[in-house]
C-alpha positions in Angstrom: 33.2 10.9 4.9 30.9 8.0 3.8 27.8 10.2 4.7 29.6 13.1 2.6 30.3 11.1 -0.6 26.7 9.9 -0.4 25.3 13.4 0.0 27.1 14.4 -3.5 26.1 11.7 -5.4 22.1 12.4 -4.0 23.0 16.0 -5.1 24.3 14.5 -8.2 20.9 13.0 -8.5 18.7 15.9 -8.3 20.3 17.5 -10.6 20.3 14.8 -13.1 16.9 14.0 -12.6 16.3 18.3 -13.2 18.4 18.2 -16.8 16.4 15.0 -17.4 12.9 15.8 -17.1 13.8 18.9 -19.0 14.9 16.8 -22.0 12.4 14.5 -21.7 9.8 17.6 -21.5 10.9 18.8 -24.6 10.9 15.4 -26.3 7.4 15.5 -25.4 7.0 18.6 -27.1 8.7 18.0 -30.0 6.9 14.6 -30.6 3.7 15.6 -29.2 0.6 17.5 -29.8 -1.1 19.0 -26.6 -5.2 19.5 -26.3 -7.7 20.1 -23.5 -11.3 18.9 -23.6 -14.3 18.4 -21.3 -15.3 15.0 -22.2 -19.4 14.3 -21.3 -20.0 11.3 -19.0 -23.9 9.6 -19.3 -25.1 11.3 -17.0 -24.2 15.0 -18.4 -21.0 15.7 -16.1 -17.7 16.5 -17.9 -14.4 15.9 -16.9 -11.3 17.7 -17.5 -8.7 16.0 -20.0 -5.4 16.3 -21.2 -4.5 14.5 -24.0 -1.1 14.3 -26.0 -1.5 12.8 -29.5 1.9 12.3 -31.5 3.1 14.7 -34.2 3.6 12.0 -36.5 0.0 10.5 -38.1 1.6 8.2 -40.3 0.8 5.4 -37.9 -1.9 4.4 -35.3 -1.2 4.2 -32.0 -2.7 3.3 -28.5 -4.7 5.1 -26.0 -2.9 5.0 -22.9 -5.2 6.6 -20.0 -4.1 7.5 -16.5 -7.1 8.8 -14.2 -6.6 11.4 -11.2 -7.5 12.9 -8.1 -4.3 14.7 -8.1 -4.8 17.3 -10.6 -4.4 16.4 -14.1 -3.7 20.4 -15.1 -0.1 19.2 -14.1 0.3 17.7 -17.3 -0.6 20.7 -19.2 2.1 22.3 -21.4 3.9 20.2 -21.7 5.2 19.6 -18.1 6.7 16.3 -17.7 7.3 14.9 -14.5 9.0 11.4 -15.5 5.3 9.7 -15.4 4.6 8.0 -17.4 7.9 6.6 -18.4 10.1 7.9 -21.0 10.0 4.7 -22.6 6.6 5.0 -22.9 6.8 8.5 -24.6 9.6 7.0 -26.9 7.0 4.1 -28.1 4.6 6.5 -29.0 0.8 6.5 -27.5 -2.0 8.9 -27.3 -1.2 9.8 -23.4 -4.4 10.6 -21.8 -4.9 12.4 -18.4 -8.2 13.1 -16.8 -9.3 14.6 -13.6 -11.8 12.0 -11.7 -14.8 13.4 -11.1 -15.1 16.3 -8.5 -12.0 17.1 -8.5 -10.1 20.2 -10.0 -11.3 20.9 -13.4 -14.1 18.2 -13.9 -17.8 18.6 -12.8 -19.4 16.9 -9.9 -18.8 15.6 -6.4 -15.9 13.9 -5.5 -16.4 10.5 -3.1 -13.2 8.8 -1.8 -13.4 4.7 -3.4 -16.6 5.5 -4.7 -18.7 2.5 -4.8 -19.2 0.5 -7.6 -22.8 -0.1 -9.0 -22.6 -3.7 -10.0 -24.3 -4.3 -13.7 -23.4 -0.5 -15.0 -23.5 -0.4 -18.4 -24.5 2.4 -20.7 -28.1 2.4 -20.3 -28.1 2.9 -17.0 -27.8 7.4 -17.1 -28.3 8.2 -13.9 -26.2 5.5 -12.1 -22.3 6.5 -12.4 -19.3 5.1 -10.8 -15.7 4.9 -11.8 -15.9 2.3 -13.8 -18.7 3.9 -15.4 -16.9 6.9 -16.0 -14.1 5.5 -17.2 -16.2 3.5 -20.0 -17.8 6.5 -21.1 -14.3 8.5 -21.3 -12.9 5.1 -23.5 -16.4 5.8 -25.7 -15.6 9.3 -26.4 -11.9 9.2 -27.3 -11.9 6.4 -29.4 -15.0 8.6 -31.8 -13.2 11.6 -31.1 -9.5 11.0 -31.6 -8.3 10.9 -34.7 -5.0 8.3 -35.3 -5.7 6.0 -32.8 -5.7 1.7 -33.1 -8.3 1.4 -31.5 -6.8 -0.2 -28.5 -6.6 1.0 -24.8 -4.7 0.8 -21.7 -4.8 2.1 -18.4 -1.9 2.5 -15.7 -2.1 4.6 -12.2 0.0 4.4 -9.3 -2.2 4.7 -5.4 -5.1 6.3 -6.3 -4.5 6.2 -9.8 -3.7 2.6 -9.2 -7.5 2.5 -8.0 -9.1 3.8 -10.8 -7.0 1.8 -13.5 -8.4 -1.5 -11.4 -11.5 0.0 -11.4 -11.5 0.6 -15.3 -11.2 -3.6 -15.0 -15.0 -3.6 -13.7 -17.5 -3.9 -16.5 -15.1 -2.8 -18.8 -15.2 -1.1 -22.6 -14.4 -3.8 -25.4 -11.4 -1.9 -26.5 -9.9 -1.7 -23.2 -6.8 -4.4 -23.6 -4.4 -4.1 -20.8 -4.3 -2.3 -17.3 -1.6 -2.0 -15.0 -2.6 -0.9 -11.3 0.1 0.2 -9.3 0.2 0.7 -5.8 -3.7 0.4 -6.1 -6.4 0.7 -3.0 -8.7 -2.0 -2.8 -9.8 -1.3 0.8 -9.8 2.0 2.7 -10.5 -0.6 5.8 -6.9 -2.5 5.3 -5.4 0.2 3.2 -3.6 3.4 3.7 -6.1 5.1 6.7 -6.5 1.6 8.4 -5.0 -1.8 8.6 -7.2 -4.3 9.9 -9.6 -2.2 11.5 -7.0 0.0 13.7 -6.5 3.3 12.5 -3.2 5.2 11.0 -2.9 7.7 13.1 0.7 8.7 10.9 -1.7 9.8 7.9 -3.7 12.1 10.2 -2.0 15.2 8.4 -3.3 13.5 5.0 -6.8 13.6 6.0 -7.2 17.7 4.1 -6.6 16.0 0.4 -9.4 14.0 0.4 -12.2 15.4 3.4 -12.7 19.2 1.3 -15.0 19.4 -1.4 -13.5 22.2 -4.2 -16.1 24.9 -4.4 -15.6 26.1 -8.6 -13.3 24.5 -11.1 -9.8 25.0 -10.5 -6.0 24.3 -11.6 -5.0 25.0 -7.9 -4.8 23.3 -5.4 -8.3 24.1 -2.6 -7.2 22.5 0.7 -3.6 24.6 1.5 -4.8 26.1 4.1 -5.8 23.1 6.0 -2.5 21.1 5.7 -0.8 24.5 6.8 -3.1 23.4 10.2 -0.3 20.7 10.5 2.3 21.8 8.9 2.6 25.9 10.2 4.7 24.6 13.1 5.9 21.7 12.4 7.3 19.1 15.0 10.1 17.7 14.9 9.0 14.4 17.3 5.8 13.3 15.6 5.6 10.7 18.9 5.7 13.3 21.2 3.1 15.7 19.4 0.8 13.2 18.8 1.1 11.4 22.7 0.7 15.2 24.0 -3.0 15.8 21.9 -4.3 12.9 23.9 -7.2 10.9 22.4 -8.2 11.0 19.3 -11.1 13.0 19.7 -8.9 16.2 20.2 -8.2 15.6 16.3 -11.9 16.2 15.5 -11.9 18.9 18.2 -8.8 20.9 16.8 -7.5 19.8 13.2 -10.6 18.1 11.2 -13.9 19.4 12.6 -15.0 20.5 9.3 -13.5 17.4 7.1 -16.1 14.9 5.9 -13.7 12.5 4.8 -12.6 12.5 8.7 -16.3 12.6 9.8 -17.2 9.7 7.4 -13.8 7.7 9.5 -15.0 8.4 12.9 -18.3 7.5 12.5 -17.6 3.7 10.8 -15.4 2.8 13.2 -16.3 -0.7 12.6 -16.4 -2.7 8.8 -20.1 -1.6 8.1 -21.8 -1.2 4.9 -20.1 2.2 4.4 -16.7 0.2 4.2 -18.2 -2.8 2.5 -19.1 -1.4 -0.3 -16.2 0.8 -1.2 -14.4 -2.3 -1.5 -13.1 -3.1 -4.8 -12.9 -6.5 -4.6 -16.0 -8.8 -4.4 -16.7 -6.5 -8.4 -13.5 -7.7 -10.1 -15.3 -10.4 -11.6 -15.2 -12.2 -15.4 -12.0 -9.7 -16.0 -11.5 -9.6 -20.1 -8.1 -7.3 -20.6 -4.8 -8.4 -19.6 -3.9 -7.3 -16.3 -0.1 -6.5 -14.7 -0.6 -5.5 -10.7 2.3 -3.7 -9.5 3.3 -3.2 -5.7 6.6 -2.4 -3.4 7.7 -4.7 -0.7 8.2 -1.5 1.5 5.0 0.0 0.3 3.8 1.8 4.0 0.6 3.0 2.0 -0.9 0.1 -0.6 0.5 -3.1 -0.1 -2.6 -4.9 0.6 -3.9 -3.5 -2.5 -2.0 -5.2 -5.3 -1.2 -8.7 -3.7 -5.2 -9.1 -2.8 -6.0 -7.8 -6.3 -4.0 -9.9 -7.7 -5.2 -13.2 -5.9 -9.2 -11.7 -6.5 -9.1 -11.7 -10.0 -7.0 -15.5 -10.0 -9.5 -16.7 -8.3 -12.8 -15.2 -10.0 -11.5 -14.7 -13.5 -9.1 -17.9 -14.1 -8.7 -17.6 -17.8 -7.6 -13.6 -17.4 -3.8 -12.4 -18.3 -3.1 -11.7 -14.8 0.4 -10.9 -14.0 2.1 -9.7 -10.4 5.1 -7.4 -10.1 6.5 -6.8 -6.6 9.8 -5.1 -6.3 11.9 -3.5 -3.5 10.6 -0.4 -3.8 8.4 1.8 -1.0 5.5 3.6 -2.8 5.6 3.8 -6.6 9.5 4.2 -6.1 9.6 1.9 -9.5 8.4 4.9 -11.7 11.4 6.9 -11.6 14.8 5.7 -11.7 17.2 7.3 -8.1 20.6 5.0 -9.1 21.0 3.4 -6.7 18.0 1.7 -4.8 17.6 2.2 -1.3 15.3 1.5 1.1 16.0 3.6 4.9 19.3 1.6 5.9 19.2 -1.2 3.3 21.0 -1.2 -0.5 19.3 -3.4 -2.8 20.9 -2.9 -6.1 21.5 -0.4 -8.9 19.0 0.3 -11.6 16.5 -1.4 -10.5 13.2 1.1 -11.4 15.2 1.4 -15.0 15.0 -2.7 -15.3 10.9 -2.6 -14.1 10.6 0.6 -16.8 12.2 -0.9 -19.5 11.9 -4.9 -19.1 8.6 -4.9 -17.5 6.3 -2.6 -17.8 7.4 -0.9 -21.6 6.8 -4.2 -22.8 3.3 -5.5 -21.0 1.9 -2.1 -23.2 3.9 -2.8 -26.4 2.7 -6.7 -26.3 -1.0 -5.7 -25.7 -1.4 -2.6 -27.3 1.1 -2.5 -30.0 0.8 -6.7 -30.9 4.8 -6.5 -30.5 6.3 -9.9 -29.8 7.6 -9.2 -26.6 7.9 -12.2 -24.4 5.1 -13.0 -22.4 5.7 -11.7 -18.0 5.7 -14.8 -15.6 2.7 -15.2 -13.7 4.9 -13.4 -10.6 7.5 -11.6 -11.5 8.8 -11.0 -7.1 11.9 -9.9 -6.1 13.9 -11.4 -2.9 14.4 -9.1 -0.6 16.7 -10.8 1.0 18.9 -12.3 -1.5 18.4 -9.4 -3.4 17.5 -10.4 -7.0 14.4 -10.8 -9.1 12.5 -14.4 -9.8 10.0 -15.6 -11.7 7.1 -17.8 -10.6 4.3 -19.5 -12.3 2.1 -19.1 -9.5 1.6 -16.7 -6.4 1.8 -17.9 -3.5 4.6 -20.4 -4.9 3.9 -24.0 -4.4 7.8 -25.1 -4.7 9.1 -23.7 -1.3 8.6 -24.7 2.0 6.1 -23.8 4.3 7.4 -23.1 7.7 5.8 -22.8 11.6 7.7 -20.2 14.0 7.2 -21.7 17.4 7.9 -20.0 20.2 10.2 -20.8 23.4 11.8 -20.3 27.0 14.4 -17.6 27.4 12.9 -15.8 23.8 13.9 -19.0 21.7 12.3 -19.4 18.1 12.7 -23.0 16.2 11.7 -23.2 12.5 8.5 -26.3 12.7 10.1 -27.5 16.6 8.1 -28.4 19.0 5.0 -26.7 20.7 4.8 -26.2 23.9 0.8 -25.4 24.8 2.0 -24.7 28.9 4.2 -22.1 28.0 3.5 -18.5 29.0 5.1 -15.3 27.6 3.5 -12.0 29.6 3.9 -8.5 29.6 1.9 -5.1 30.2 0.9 -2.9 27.8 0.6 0.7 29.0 -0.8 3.3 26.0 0.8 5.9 28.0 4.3 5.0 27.4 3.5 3.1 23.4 5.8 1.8 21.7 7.7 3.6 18.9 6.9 2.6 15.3 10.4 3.9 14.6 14.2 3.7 15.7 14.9 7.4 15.4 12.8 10.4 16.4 10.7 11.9 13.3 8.6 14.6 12.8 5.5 14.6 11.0 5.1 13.0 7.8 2.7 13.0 5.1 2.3 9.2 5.2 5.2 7.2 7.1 7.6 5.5 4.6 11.1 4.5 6.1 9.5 1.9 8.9 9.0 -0.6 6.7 12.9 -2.2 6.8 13.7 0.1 10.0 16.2 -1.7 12.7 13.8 -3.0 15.5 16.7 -3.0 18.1 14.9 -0.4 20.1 11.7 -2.2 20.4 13.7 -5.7 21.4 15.4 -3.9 24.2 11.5 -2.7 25.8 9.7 -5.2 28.4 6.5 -4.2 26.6 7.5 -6.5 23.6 8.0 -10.0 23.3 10.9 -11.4 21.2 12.2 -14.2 20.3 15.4 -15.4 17.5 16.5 -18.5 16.0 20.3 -19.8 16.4 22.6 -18.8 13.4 21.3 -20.2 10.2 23.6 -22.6 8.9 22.3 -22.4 5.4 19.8 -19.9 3.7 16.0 -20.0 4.1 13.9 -18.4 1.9 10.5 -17.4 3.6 7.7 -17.1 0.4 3.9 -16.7 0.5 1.5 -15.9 2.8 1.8 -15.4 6.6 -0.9 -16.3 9.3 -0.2 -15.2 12.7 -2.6 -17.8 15.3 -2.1 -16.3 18.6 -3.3 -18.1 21.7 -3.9 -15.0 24.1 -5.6 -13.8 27.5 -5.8 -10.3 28.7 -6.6 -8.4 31.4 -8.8 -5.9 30.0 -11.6 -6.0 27.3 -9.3 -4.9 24.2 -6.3 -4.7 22.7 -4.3 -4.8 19.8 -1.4 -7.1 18.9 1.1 -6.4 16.6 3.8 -9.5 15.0 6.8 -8.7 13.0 9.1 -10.7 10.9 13.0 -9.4 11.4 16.2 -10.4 9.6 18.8 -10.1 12.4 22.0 -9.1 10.8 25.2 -10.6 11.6 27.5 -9.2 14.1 30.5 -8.3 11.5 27.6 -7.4 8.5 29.4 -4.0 6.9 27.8 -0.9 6.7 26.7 0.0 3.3 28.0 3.5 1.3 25.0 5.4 2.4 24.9 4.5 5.3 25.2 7.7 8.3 28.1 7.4 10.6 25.7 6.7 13.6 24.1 3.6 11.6 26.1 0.3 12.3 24.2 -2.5 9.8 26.5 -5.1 12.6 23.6 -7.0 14.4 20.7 -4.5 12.4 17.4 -6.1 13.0 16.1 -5.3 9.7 12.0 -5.4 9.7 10.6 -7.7 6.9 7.3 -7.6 7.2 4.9 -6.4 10.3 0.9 -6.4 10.6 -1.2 -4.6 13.0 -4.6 -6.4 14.3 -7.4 -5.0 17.0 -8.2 -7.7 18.9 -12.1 -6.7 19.0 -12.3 -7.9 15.8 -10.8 -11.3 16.2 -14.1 -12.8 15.3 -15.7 -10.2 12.8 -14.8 -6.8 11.6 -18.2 -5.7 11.5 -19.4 -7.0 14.5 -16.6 -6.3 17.0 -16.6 -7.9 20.6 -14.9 -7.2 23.8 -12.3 -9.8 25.2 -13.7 -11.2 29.0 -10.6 -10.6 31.0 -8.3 -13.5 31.7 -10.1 -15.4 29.1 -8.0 -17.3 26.9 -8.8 -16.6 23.1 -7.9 -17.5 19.5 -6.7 -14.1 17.6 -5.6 -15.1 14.3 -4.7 -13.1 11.3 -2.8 -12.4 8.2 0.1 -10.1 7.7 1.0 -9.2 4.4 3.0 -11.9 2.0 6.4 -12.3 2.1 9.3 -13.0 -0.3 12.8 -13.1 1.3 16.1 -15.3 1.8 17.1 -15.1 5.7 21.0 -15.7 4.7 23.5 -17.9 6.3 24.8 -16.6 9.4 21.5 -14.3 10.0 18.8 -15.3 12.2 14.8 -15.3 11.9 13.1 -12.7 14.6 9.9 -12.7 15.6 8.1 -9.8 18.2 4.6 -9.3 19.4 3.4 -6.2 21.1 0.3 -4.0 21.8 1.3 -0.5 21.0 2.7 0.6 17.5 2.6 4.7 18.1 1.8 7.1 16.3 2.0 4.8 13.5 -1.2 3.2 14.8 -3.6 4.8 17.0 -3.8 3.6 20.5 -6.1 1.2 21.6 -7.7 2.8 25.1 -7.4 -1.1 26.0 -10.7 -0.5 27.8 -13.6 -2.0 25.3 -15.0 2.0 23.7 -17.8 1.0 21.0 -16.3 4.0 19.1 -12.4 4.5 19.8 -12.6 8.2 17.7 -14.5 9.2 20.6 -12.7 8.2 23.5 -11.5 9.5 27.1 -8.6 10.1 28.4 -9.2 8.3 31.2 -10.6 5.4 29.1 -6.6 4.5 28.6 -5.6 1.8 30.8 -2.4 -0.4 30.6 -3.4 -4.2 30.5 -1.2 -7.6 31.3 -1.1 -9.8 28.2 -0.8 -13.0 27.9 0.6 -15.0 24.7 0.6 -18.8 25.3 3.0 -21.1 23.9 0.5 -23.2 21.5 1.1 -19.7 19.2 2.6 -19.8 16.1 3.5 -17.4 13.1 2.6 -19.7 9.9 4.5 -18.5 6.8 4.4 -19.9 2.7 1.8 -21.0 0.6 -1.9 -19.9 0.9 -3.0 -19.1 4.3 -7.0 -19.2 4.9 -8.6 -17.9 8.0 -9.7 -13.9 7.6 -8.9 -12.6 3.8 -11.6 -9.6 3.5 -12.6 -10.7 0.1 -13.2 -14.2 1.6 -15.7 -13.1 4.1 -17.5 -9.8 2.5 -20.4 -12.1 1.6 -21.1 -12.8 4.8 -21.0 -9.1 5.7 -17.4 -9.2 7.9 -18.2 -12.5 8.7 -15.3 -15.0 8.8 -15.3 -17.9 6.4 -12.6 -20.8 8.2 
């Protein structure tokens, strides 16, 4: 009956969200002037844009531009998809929407996180970039388009995100605020990889970025080559993907002819390829103010927005730089669903309508419109776990407590007890048997989403991963900041990976919540809060990676993605370690393979592991060991 009642009001949803974007389409079109043009970058390219300019020239108004790889022909007559928000429509700006270059209907060749040339500027006519392109595009409307104030913004969400950050590089004098959401910094720690090891759930993605278009087009080029995936679709994406064997099958039968998937498999380590598609080392002397947007439960860009965030702190101190991280999975702050959910867990109601309206309406009115909006909070971070927003004047906070998860006998965990270094915590890791990412079976997905606060009850019941729980809190403890894992390990192979988590253990008599399925019991949940992936070959450098010497003990230290969330009285503080993450991750062969994309099947060997008891999972403040921007100068060298 729950499940039923929940079903009508999602139904109740659709429909609302259907009768809304109609309205808000033809608020559009009754405000709103539509034109296309081909706007001429330096170096004689043009790219395809759609702008909106409002009906009423009485005033001046704002540039707003949003910058695509995903077609900006979908903006055209006056379609209106919720995005940008209709409180942004309401305020009035001159909405601008531009295909990147190669893509659809603008000229050129299209290169995923194209690297930027540092010192563009409009001299240079042969060297182009994003940021370069986005200058020139700011150049042109504001001599071109009548009505406007002569001030710009920029917002995107995941690639878009990208490009808006990019914008920040070198950037035109009139460009005054940027918001990117969701954004990729690093294709090496982003999306297609976490710390080296390789999504293996966005394989199916791979024909949206790896096919060059062939004419200028409004459709889309690459069908055919999802259909690959998606003509007979499984329904047990573990079972599919443990069946095609090694990852060279992949190349053999799905993306042979993909250069973005030739370009992954051949960089298997952080070379220059990678190097210099990231973002951040160029986000220097930033000038307009910037709001960085992310989801807590974002499967796809999370490391984007907290490490652009920190970049430009550190390199451009006296820019407007403001955080936003909300309870949200990817961009699920741009359109309002009632009630916000994430997989199993209920956060609140309204909570994309409070980011929309509160939040990001009034960063553009402040800095675009001179409206006397009050001023963001350096982070603006919502608990997870307490489940409310709060404000911060820094990020990582300084004004709660740091804590050390220690590990002990019979799969204890004490909050800064004791270490014991002559402790020993083994087990064997087979790639033949990995373990699930995911408490339920699933069948392929675009990119995964759901994992992110899944119940890990599954994986604490397997011998293949160690866990350990605190007592019953007696009070709440909020966990904020950063979090270093320092692992003390010895295998019996030459690689591996190693994978922590951070779990909120419900209580036993916790209540379901109204969504909840029947066959869901949130009574003991072991809800995931935050989890990182890291192949242990790189324990020392990601461009220079390095077999383990069997039985060896060895430092493996790294960071997992920042945290923000109140472990409440009566729950308990989880942590697990494990080797396998599948098909979430790739398997590691666990046999040292130079190149992993081209491994054997027989190269797949279970190992014994070893995790001694001087390990610790580190959590709050600023945690420095491996932080990519931190060690690009020294090309993948770590900086301690």
């Amino acid at each position: 009956m729950r499940l039923y009642f929940f079903n009508l009001l999602f139904l109740f949803f659709i429909v609302s969200c259907f009768y809304g974007q109609q309205q808000d389409s033809l608020l559009l079109k009754k405000n709103y002037d539509l034109k296309e043009y081909r706007i001429p970058m330096r170096d004689g390219a043009e790219l395809f844009t759609v702008i909106y300019t409002p009906k009423d020239t009485s005033k001046k108004y704002p540039i707003l531009i949003n910058r695509t790889c995903y077609n900006a022909s979908k903006y055209t007559n006056y379609q209106y998809n919720g995005y940008p928000s209709k409180y942004i429509v309401k305020d009035g700006y001159i909405l601008v929407f531009q295909d990147v270059r190669g893509r659809y209907m603008s000229d050129g060749t299209f290169d995923n996180m194209r690297p930027n040339i540092a010192g563009n500027n409009p001299k240079n006519k042969n060297d182009i970039d994003e940021s370069s392109d986005t200058y020139d595009t700011i150049d042109w409307l504001l001599k071109n388009i009548k009505g406007s104030n002569d001030k710009v913004g920029m917002y995107g969400i995941s690639y878009p995100g990208h490009y808006a950050a990019a914008g920040l590089i070198d950037a035109h004098p009139a460009l005054k605020a940027v918001s990117p959401q969701a954004p990729i910094a690093d294709f090496f720690f982003d999306d297609f990889h976490h710390q080296g090891a390789y999504l293996q759930s966005y394989t199916a993605a791979f024909a949206v970025f790896g096919y060059q278009k062939d004419s200028l087009t409004r459709k889309t080029w690459y069908t055919d080559k999802i259909k690959r995936f998606y003509d007979n679709p499984t329904p047990d994406a573990y079972d599919f993907f443990l069946k095609m064997g090694p990852l060279k099958n992949v190349t053999k039968k799905y993306h042979h002819d993909n250069f973005f998937w030739k370009q992954v498999t051949e960089h298997p380590n952080y070379d220059e390829f990678w190097q210099k598609r990231n973002i951040l080392p160029h986000l220097t002397n930033i000038e307009p103010a910037v709001m960085t947007v992310g989801g807590w439960f974002d499967a796809e860009d999370l490391y984007g927005p907290l490490n652009i965030y920190k970049t430009i702190e550190v390199t451009s101190p006296k820019a407007d730089n403001t955080i936003v991280m909300g309870p949200f999975d990817h961009g699920g702050w741009a359109r309002e669903k009632g009630k916000t959910v994430h997989n199993h867990i209920y956060f609140g109601d309204s909570i994309a309508t409070f980011f929309l309206k509160e939040i990001e309406q009034k960063f553009f009115a402040r800095h675009l419109k001179n409206e006397n909006s009050n001023s963001l909070p350096e982070a603006y971070m919502y608990d997870t776990g307490s489940k409310e927003w709060k404000k911060f004047n820094k990020w990582p906070p300084e004004n709660i407590e740091s804590v050390i998860l220690v590990f002990g006998n019979n799969g204890k965990l004490s909050i800064n007890g004791s270490i014991d270094k002559k402790l020993k915590f083994e087990y064997t890791s087979d790639p033949q048997k990995p373990v699930p990412y995911t408490s339920q079976t699933q069948g392929l997905t675009f990119t995964p989403r759901r994992y992110m606060s899944d119940d890990q009850r599954e994986a604490s019941r397997r011998p293949d991963v160690l866990t350990f729980e605190t007592e019953s809190l007696t009070s709440d403890r909020t966990l904020a900041g950063e979090i270093m894992a320092k692992l003390k390990v010895a295998i019996s192979t030459t690689d591996t990976d190693f994978i922590v988590k951070i779990i909120d253990v419900y209580p036993p008599e916790h209540k379901n919540f109204e969504h909840n399925p029947d066959n869901i019991i949130m009574g003991g949940y072991q809800q995931l809060v935050r989890a990182e992936v890291f192949r242990g070959r790189f324990r020392n450098s990601f461009e220079k990676p390095k077999p383990f010497v069997p039985g060896n003990p060895e430092d493996v230290n790294f960071r997992l993605q920042d945290i923000l969330h109140t472990f409440k009285k009566g729950h308990r503080i989880m942590v697990q370690i494990h080797s396998t993450w599948f098909p979430y991750i790739d398997r590691n062969p666990q046999k040292y393979i130079d190149n992993i994309y081209k491994a054997n099947e027989e190269d797949f060997i279970k190992s014994n592991i070893t995790v001694f008891g001087s390990s610790t999972v580190e959590v709050g403040g600023t945690q420095n060991c491996c932080e990519p921007a931190l060690f690009q100068a020294d090309k993948g060298e770590f900086k301690n």
